[in-house]
Structures are given as C-alpha cells and as structure tokens.
C-alpha positions in Angstrom: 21.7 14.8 -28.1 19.1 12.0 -27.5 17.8 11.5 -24.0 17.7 8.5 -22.1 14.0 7.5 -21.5 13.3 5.2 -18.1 11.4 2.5 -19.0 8.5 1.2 -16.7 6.2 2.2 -14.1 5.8 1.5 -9.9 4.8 -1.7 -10.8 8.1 -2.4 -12.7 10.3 -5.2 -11.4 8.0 -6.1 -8.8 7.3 -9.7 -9.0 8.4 -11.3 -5.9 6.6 -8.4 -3.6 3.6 -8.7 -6.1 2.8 -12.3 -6.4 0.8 -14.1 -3.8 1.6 -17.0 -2.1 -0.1 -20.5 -3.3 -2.1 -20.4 -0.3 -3.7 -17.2 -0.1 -4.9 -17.4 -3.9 -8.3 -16.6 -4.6 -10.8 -14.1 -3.8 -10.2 -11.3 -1.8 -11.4 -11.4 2.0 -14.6 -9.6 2.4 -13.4 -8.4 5.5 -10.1 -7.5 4.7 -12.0 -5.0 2.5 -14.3 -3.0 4.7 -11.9 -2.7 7.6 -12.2 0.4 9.2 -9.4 2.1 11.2 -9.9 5.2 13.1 -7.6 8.5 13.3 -4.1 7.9 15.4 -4.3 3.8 15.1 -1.4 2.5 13.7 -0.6 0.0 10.4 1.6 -1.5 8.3 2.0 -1.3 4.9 1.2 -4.6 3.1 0.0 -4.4 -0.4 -2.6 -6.6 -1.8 -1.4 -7.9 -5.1 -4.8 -8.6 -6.4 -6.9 -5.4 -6.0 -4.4 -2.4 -7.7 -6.3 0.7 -6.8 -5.0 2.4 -3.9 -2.2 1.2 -3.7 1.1 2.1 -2.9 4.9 2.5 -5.0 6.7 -1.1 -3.8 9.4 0.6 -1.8 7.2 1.4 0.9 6.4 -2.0 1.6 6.4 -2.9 4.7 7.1 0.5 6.3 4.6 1.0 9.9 2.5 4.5 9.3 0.1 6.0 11.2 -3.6 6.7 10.2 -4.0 10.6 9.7 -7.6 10.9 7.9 -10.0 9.7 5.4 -10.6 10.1 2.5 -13.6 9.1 0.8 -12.9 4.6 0.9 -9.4 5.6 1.5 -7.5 6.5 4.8 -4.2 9.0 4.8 -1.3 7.1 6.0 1.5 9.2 7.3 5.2 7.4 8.0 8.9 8.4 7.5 11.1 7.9 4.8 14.6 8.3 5.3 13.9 10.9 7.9 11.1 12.7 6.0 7.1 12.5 6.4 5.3 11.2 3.9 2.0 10.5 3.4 -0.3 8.3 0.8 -3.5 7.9 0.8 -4.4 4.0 0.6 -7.5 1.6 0.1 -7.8 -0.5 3.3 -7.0 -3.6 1.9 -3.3 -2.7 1.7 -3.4 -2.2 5.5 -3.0 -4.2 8.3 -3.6 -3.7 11.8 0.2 -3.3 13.8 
C-alpha cells in the first residue's frame, strides 16, 4: 500500500495573508524591528511578509497573545487555541502593540 504524502509547507497556500499591500512595499521599518515589549504587555499577531524568520504557521494570524519572555531577539508569545495555550516564540516584527 502506497501512502498519501501532504505536499507543502506553513507557507503553503498563503498568498493573500502573505502578500503586502501596494502601499506598504519596500523596506522594512527600522523601528518596527527593534521594538521592545516587556513581560505581561499584550500583542497581536501580524506577520511580516517580508522578513521570514520568526515567524509564525498562518493560522494564528491575527490571534491577541500575551508576552511571556525572551528569548535571545525573540519574545515568547503565549495565547489560546481552541481552548488550549500555546506558545511561539516570535521576532518582533511580527508583533504589534494591542
């Protein structure tokens, strides 16, 4: 018997949440990447198409988390999924200030 293999990755089917919009082309924000968030504050998950490390698997977009720790560049997000906690651990620039 031959198993079915899934195809893809977490970037698979992703190009409406992974494009920008025509305005916001360009260079990344200097200060959208050293933004600093402390312990307790609370964000939103927004991923930043054009900058791929640390980022997150598309089906938390747009879920609210709160900041947990850090981790070298990268801060733990914690947030619920369906009823369970999850955490990621995320580059600032996918974050944004709720």
């Amino acid at each position: 018997m031959i198993m079915v293999v899934r195809r893809g990755g977490k970037r698979r089917k992703a190009r409406g949440i992974l494009s920008k919009r025509i305005r916001t082309k360009g260079k990344l924000s200097i200060t959208r990447y050293l933004q600093e968030f402390e312990p307790g504050s609370k964000v939103v998950l927004k991923i930043e198409p054009s900058y791929q490390s640390g980022d997150y698997h598309r089906r938390f977009h747009g879920r609210h988390g709160t900041i947990v720790g850090k981790r070298g560049r990268h801060y733990i997000v914690e947030f619920s999924d369906f009823g369970k906690k999850k955490r990621v651990i995320l580059h600032p620039v996918h974050l944004k200030k709720a």
